[in-house]
LOMI-222189 format. One record per atom (N, C-alpha, C): x, y, z; chain; residue number from 0; atom name. Coordinates in Angstrom, 2 decimals, always signed. Example, Ala and Ser with C-alpha at 12.3 -4.5 7.8 and 13.67 -1.06 7.14 Angstrom:
// LOMI-222189
u = +13.19 v = -5.69 w = +7.80 mol = A seq = 0 atom = N
u = +12.30 v = -4.50 w = +7.80 mol = A seq = 0 atom = CA
u = +13.20 v = -3.30 w = +7.80 mol = A seq = 0 atom = C
u = +12.85 v = -2.25 w = +7.08 mol = A seq = 1 atom = N
u = +13.67 v = -1.06 w = +7.14 mol = A seq = 1 atom = CA
u = +12.90 v = +0.03 w = +7.87 mol = A seq = 1 atom = C
// end
This chain:
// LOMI-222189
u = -26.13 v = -7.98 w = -20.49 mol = A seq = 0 atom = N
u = -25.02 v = -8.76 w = -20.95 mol = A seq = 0 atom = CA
u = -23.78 v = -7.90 w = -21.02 mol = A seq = 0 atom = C
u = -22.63 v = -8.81 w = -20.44 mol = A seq = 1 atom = N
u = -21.24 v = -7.53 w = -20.64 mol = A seq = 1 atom = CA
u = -20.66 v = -7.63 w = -22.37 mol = A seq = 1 atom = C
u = -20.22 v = -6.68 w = -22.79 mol = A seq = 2 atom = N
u = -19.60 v = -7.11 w = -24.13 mol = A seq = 2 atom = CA
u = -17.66 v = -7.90 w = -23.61 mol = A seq = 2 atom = C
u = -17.53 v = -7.49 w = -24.72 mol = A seq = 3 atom = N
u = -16.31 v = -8.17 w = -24.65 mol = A seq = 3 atom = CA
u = -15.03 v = -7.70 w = -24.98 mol = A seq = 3 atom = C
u = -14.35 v = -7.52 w = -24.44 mol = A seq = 4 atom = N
u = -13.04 v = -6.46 w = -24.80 mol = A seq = 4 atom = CA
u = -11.91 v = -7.44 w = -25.37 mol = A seq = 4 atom = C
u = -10.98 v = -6.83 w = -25.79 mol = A seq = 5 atom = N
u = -10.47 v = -7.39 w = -26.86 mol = A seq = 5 atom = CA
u = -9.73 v = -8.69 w = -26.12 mol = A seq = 5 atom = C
u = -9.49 v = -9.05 w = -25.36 mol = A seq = 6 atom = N
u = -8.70 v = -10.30 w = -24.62 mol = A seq = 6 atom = CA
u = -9.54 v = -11.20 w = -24.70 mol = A seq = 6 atom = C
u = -10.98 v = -11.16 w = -25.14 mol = A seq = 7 atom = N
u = -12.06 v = -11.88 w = -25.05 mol = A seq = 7 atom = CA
u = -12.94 v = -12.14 w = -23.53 mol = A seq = 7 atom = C
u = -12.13 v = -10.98 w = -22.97 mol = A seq = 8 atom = N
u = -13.19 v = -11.82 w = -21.61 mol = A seq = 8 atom = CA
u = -13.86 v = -10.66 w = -21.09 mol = A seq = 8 atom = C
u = -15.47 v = -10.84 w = -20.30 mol = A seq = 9 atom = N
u = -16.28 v = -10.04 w = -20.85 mol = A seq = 9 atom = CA
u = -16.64 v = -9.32 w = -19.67 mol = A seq = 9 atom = C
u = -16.75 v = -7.75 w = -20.11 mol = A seq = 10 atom = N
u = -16.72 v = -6.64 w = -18.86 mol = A seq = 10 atom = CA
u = -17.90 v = -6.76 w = -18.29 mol = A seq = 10 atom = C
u = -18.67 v = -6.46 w = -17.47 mol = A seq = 11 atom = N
u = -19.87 v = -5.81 w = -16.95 mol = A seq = 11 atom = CA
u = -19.65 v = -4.26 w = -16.88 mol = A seq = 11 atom = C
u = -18.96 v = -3.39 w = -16.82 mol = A seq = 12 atom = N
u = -18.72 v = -1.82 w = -17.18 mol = A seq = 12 atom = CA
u = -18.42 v = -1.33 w = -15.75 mol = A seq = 12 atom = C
u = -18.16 v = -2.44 w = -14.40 mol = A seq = 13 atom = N
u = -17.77 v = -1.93 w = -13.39 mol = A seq = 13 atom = CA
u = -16.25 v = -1.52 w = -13.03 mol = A seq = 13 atom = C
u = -15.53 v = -0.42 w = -12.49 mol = A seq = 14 atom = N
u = -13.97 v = -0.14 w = -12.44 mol = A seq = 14 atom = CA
u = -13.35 v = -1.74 w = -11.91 mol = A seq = 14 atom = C
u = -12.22 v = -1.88 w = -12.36 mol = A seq = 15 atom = N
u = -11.77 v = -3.07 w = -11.33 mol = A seq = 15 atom = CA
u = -10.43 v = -2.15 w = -10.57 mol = A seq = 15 atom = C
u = -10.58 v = -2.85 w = -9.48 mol = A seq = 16 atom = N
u = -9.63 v = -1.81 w = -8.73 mol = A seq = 16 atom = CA
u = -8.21 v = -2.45 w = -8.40 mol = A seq = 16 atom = C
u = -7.03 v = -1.87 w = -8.50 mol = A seq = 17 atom = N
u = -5.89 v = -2.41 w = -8.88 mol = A seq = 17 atom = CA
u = -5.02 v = -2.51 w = -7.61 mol = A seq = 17 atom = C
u = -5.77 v = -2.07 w = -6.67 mol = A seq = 18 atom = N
u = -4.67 v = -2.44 w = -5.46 mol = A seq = 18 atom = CA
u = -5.68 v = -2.97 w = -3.98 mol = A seq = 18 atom = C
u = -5.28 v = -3.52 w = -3.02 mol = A seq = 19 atom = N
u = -5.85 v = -3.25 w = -1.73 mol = A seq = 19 atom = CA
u = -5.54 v = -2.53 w = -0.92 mol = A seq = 19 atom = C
u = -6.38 v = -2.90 w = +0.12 mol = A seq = 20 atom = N
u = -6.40 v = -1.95 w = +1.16 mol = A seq = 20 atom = CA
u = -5.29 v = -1.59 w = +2.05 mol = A seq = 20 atom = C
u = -4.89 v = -1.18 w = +2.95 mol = A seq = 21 atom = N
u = -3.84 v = -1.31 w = +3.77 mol = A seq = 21 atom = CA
u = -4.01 v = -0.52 w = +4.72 mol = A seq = 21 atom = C
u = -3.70 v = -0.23 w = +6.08 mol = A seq = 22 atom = N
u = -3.69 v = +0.40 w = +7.13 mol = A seq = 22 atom = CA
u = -2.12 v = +0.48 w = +7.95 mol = A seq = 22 atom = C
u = -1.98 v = +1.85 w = +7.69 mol = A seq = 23 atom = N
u = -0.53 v = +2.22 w = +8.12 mol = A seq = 23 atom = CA
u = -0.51 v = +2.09 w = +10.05 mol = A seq = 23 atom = C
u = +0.35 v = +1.21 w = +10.61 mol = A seq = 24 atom = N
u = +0.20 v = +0.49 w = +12.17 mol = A seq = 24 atom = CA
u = +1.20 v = +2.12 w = +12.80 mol = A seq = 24 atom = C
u = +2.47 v = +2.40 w = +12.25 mol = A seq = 25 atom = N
u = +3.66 v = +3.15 w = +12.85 mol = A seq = 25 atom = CA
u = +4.49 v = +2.78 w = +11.92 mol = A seq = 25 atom = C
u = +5.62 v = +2.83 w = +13.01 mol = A seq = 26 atom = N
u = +6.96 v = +3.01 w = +12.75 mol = A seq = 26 atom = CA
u = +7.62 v = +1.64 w = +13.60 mol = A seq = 26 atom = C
u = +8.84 v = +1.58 w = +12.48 mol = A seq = 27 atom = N
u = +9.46 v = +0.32 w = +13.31 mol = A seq = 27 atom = CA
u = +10.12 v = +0.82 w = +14.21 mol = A seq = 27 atom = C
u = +9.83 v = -0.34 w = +15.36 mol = A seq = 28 atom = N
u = +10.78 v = +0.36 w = +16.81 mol = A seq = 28 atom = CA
u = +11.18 v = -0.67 w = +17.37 mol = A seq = 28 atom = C
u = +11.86 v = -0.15 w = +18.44 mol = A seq = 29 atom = N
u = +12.74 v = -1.48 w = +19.19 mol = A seq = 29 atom = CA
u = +11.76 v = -0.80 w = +21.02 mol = A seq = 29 atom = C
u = +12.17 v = -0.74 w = +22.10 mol = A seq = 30 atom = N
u = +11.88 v = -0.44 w = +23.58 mol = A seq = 30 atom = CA
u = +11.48 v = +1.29 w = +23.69 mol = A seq = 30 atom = C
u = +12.70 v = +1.57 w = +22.81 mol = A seq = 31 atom = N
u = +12.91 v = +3.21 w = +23.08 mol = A seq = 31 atom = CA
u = +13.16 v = +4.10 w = +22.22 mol = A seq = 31 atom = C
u = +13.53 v = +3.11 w = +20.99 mol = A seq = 32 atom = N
u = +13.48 v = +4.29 w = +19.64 mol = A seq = 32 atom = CA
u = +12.65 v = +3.75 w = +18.69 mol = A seq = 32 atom = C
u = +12.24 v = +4.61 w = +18.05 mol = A seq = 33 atom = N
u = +11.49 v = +4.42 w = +16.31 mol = A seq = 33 atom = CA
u = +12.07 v = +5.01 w = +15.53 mol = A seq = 33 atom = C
u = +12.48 v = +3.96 w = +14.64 mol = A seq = 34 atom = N
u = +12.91 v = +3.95 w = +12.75 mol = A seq = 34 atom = CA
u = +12.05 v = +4.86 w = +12.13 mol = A seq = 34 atom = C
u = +11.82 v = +5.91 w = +11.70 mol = A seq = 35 atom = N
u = +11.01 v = +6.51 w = +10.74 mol = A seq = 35 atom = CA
u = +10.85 v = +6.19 w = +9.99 mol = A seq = 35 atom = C
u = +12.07 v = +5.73 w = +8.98 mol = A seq = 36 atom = N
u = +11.99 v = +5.20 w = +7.66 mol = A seq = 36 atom = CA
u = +11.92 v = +3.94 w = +7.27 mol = A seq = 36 atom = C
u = +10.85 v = +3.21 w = +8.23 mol = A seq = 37 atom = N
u = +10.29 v = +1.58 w = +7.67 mol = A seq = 37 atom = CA
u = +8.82 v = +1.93 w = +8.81 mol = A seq = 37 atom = C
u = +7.94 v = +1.42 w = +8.03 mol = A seq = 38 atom = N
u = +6.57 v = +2.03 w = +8.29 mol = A seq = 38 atom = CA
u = +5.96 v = +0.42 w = +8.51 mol = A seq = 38 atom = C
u = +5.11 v = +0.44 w = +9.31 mol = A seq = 39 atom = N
u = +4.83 v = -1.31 w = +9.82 mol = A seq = 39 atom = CA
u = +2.88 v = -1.01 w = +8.68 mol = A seq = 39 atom = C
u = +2.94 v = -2.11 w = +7.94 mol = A seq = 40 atom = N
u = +1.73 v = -1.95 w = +7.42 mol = A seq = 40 atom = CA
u = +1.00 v = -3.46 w = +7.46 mol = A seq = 40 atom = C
u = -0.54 v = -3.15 w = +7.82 mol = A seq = 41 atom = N
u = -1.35 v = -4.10 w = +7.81 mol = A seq = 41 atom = CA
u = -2.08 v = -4.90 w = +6.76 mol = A seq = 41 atom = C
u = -1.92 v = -5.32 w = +5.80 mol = A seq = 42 atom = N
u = -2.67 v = -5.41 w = +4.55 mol = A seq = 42 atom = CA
u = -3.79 v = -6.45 w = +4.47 mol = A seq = 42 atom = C
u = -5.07 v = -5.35 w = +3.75 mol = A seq = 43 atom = N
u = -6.27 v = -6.52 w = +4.02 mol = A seq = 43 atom = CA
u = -6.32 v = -7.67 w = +3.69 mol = A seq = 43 atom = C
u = -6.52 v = -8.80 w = +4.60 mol = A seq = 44 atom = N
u = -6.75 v = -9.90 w = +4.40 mol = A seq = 44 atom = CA
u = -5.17 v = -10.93 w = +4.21 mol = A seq = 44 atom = C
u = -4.50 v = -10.30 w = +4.86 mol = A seq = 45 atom = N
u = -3.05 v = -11.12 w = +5.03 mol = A seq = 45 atom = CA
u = -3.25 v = -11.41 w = +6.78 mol = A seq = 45 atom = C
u = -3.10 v = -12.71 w = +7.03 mol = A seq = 46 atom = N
u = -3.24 v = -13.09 w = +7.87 mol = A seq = 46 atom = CA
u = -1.99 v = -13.90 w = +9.02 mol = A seq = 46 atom = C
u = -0.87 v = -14.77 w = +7.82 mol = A seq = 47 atom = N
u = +0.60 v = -15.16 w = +8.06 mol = A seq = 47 atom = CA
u = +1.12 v = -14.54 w = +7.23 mol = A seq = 47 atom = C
u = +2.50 v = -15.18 w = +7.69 mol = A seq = 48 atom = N
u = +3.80 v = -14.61 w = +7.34 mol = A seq = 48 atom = CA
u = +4.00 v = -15.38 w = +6.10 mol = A seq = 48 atom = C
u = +3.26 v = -16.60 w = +5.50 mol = A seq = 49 atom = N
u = +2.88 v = -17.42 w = +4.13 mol = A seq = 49 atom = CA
u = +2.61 v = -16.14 w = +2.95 mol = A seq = 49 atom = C
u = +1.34 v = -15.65 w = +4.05 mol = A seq = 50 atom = N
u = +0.55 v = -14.66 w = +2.85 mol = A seq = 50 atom = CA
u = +1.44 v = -13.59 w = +2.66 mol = A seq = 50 atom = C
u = +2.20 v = -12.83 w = +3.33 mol = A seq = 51 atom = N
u = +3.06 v = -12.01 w = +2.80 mol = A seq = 51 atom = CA
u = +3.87 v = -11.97 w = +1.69 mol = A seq = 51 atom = C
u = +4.23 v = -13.30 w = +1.18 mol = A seq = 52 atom = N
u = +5.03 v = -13.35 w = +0.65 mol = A seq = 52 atom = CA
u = +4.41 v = -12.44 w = -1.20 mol = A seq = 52 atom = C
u = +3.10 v = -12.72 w = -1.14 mol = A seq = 53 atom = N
u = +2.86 v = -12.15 w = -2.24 mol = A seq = 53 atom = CA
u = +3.20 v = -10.74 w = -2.79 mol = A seq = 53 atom = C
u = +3.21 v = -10.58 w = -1.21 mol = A seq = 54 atom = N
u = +3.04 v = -8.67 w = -1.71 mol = A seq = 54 atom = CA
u = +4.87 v = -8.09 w = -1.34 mol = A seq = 54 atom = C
u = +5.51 v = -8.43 w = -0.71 mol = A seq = 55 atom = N
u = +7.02 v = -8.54 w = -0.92 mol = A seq = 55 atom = CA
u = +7.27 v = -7.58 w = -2.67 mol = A seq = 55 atom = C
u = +7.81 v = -6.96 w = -2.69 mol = A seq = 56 atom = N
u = +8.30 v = -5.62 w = -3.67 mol = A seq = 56 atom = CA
u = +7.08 v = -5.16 w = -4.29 mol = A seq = 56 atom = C
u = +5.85 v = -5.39 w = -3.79 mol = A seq = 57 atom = N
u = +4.56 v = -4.64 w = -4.39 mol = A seq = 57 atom = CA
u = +4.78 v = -2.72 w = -4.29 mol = A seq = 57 atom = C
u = +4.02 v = -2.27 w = -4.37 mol = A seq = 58 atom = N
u = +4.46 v = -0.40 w = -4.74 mol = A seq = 58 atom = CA
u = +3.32 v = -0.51 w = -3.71 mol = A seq = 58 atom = C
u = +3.24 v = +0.72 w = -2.86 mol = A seq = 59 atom = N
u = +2.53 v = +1.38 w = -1.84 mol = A seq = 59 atom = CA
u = +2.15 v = +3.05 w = -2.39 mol = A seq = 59 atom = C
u = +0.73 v = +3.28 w = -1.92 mol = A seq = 60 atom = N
u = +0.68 v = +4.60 w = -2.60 mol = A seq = 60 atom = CA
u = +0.21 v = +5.00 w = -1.25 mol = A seq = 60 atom = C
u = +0.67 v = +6.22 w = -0.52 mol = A seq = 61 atom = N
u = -0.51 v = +7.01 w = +0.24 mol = A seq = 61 atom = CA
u = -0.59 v = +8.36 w = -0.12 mol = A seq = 61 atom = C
u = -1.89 v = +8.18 w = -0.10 mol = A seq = 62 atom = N
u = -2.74 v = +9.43 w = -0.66 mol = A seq = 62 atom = CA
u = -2.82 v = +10.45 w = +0.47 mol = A seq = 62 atom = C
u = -2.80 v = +11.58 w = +0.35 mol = A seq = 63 atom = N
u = -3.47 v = +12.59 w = +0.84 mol = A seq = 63 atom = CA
u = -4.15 v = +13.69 w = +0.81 mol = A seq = 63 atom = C
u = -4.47 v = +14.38 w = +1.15 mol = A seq = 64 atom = N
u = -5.00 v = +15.75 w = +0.59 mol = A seq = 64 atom = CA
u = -4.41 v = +16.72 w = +1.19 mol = A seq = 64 atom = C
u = -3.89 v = +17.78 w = +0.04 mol = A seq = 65 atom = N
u = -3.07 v = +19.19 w = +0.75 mol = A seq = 65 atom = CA
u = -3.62 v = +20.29 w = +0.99 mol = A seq = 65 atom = C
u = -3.44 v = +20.94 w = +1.19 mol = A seq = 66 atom = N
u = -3.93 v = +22.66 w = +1.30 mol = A seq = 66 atom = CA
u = -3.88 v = +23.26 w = +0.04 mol = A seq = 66 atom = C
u = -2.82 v = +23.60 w = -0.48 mol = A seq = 67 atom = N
u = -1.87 v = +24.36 w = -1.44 mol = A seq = 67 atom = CA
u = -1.92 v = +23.86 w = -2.81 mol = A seq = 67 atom = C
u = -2.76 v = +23.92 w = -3.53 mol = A seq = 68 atom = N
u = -2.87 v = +23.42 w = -5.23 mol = A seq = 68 atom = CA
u = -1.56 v = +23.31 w = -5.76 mol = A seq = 68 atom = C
u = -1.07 v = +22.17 w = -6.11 mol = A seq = 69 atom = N
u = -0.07 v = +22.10 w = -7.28 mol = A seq = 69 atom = CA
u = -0.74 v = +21.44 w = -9.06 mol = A seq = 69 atom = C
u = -0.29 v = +22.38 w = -9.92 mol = A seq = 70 atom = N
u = -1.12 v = +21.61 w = -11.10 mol = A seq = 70 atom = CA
u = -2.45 v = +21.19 w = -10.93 mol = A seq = 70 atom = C
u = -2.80 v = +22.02 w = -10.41 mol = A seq = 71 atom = N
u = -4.67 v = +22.57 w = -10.25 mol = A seq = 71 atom = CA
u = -4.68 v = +21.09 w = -9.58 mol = A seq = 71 atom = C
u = -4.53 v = +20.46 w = -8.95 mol = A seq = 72 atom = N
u = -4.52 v = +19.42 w = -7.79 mol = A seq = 72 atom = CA
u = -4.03 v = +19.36 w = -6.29 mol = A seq = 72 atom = C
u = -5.10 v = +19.21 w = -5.09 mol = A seq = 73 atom = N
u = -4.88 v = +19.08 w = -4.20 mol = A seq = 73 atom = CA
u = -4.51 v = +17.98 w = -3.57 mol = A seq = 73 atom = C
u = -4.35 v = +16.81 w = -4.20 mol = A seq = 74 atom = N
u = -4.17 v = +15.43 w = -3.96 mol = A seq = 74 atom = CA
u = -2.53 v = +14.95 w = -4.67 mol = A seq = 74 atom = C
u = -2.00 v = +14.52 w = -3.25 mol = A seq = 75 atom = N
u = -0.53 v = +13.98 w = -3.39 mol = A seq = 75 atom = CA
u = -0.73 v = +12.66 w = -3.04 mol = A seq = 75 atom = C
u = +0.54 v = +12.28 w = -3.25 mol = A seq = 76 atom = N
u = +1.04 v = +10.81 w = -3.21 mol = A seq = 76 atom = CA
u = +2.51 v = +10.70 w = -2.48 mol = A seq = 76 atom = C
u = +2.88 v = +9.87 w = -2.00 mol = A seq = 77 atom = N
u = +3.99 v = +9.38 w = -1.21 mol = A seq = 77 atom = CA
u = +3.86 v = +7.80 w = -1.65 mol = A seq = 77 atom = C
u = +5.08 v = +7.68 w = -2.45 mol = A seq = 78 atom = N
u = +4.98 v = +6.24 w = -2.91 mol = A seq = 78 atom = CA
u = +6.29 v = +5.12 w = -2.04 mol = A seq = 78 atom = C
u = +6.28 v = +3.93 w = -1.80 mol = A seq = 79 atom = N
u = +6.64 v = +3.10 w = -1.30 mol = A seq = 79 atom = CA
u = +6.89 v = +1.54 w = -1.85 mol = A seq = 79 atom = C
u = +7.46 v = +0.79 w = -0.80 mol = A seq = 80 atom = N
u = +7.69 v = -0.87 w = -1.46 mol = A seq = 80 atom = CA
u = +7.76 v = -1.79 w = -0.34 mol = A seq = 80 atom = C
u = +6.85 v = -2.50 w = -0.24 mol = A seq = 81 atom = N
u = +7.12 v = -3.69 w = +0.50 mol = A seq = 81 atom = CA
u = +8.24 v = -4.28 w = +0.42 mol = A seq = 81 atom = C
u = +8.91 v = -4.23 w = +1.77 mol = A seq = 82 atom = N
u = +10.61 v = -4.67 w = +1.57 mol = A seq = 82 atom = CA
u = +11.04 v = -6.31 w = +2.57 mol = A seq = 82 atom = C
u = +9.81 v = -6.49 w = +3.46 mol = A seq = 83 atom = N
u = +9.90 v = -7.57 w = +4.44 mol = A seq = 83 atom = CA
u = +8.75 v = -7.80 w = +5.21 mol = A seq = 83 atom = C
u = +8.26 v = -9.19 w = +5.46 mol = A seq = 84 atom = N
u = +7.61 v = -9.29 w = +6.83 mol = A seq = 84 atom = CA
u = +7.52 v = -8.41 w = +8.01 mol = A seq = 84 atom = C
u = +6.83 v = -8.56 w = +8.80 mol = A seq = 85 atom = N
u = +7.06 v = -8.18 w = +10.17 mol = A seq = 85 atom = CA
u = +6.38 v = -8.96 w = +11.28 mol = A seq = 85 atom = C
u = +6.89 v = -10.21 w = +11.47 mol = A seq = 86 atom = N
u = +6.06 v = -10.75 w = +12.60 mol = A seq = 86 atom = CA
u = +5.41 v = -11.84 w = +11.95 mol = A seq = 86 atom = C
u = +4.42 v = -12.33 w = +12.56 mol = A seq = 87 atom = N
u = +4.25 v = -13.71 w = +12.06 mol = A seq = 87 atom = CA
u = +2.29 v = -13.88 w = +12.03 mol = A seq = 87 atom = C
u = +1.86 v = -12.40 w = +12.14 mol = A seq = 88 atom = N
u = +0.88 v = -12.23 w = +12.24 mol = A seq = 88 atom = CA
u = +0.06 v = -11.41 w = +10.54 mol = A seq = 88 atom = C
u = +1.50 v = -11.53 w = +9.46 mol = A seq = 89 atom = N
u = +1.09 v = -11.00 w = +8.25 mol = A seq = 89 atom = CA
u = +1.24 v = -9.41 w = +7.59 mol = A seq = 89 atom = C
u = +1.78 v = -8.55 w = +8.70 mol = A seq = 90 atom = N
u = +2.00 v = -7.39 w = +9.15 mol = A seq = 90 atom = CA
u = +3.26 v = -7.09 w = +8.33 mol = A seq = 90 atom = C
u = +3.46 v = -6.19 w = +7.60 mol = A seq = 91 atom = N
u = +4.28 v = -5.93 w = +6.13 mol = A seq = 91 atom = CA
u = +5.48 v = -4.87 w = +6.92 mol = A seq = 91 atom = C
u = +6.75 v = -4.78 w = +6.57 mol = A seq = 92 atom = N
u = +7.60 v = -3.40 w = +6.44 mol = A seq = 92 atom = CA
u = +7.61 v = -2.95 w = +5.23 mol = A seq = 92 atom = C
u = +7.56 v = -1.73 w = +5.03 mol = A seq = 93 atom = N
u = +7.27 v = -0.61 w = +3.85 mol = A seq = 93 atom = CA
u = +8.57 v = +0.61 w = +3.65 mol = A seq = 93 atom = C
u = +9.30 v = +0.55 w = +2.91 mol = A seq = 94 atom = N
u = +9.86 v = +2.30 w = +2.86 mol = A seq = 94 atom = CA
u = +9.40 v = +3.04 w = +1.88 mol = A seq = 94 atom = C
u = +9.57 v = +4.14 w = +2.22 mol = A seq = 95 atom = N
u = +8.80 v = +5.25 w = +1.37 mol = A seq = 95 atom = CA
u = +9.84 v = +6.10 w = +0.90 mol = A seq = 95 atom = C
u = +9.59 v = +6.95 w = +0.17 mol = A seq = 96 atom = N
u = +10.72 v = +7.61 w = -1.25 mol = A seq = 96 atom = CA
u = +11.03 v = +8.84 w = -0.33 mol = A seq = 96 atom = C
u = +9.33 v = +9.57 w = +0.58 mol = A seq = 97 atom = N
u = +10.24 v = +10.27 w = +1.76 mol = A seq = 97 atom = CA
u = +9.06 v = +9.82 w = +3.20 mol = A seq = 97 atom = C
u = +10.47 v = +9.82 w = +4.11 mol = A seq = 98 atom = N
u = +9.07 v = +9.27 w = +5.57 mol = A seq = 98 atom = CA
u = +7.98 v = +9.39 w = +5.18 mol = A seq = 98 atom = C
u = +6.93 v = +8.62 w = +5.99 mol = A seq = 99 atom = N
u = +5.91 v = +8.52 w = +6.11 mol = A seq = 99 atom = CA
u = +5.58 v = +9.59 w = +7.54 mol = A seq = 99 atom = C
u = +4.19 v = +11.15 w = +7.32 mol = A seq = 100 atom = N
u = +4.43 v = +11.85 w = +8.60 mol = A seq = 100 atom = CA
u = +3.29 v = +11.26 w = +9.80 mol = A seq = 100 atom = C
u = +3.53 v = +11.63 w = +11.06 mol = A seq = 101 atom = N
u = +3.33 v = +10.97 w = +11.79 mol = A seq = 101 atom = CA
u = +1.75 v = +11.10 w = +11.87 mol = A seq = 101 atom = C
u = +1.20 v = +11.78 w = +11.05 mol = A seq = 102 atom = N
u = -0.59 v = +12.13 w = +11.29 mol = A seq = 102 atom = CA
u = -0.74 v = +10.82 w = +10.10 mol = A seq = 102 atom = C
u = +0.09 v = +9.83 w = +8.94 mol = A seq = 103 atom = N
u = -0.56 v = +8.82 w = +8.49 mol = A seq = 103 atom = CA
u = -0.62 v = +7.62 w = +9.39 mol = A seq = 103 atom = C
u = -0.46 v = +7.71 w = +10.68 mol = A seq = 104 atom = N
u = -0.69 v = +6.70 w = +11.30 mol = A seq = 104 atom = CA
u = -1.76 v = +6.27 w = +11.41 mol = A seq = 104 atom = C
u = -2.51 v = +5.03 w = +11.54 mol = A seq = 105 atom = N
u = -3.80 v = +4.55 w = +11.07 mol = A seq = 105 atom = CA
u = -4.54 v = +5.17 w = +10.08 mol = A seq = 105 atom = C
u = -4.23 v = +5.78 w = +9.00 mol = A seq = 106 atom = N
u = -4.81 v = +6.03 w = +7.82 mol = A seq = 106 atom = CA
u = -4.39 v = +5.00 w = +6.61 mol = A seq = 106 atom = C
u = -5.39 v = +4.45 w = +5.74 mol = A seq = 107 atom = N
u = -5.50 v = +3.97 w = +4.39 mol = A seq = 107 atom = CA
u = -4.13 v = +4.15 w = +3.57 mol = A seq = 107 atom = C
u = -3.77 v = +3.11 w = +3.17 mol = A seq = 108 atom = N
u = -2.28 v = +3.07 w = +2.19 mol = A seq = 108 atom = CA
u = -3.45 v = +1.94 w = +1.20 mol = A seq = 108 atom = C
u = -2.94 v = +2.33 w = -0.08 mol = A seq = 109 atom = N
u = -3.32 v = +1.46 w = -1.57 mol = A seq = 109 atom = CA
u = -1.96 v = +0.58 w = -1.43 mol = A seq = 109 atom = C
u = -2.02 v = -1.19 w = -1.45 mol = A seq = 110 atom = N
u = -0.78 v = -2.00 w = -1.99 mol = A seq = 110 atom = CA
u = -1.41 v = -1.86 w = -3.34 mol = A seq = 110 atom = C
u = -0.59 v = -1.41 w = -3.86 mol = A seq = 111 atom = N
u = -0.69 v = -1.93 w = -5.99 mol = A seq = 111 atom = CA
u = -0.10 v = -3.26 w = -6.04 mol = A seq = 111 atom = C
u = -1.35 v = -3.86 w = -7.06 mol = A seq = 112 atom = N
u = -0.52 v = -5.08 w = -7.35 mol = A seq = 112 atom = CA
u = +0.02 v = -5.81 w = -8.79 mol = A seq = 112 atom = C
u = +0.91 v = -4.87 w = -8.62 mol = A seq = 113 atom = N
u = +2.27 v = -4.93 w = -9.61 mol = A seq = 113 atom = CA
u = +3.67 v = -4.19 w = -8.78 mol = A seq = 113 atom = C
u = +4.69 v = -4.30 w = -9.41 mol = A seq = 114 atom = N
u = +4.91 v = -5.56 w = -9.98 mol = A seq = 114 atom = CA
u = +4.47 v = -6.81 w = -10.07 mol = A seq = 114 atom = C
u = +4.70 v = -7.61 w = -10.73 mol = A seq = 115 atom = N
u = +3.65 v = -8.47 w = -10.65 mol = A seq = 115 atom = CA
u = +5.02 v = -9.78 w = -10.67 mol = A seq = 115 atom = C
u = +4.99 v = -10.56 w = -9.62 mol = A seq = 116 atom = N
u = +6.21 v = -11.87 w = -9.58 mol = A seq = 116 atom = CA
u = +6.01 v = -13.04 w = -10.37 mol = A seq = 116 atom = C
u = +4.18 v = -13.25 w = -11.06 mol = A seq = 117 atom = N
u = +3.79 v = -14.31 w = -11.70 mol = A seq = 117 atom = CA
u = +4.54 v = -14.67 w = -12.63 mol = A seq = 117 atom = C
// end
């Protein structure tokens, strides 16, 4: 049986996890150049340009792992915001606080979901 935490509604003791998945596509481009600084992202289970609308100013985290310990931690962050659609296939634009480098291409981005527009 889960107990019950104070909101009244009742845990089973498993993490709940606060963001989805995401898969970083590139960079926005036109024929012959790419934008660095708007990152085309895939987010699980967005399918139209309907479903986007949820995640529109959500926070983006990508994780990585460094070489070089800072504060006895090898794990950074590069944080971001869903700023627009892209296409009509559900496919997000993202900017980030600094570029996104070109080895996160097809690697894992966390959408957090908060802010929260409810």
């Amino acid at each position: 049986m889960g107990q019950k935490n104070l909101a009244g509604a009742s845990t089973t003791g498993q993490p709940v996890r606060l963001y989805t998945k995401g898969v970083v596509l590139g960079y926005k481009r036109g024929l012959t150049n790419q934008h660095t600084n708007t990152s085309l992202i895939k987010v699980e289970g967005v399918r139209s340009k309907e479903d986007t609308q949820f995640y529109l100013g959500k926070r983006v985290a990508y994780v990585y792992r460094a070489q070089r310990e800072i504060k006895e931690s090898r794990t950074r962050v590069i944080w971001g915001k869903i700023i627009r659609p892209h296409g009509n296939s559900g496919v997000v634009r993202a900017k980030f606080k600094s570029n996104l480098p070109p080895k996160a291409i097809s690697q894992h981005v966390r959408v957090m979901l908060y802010p929260s527009n409810i």
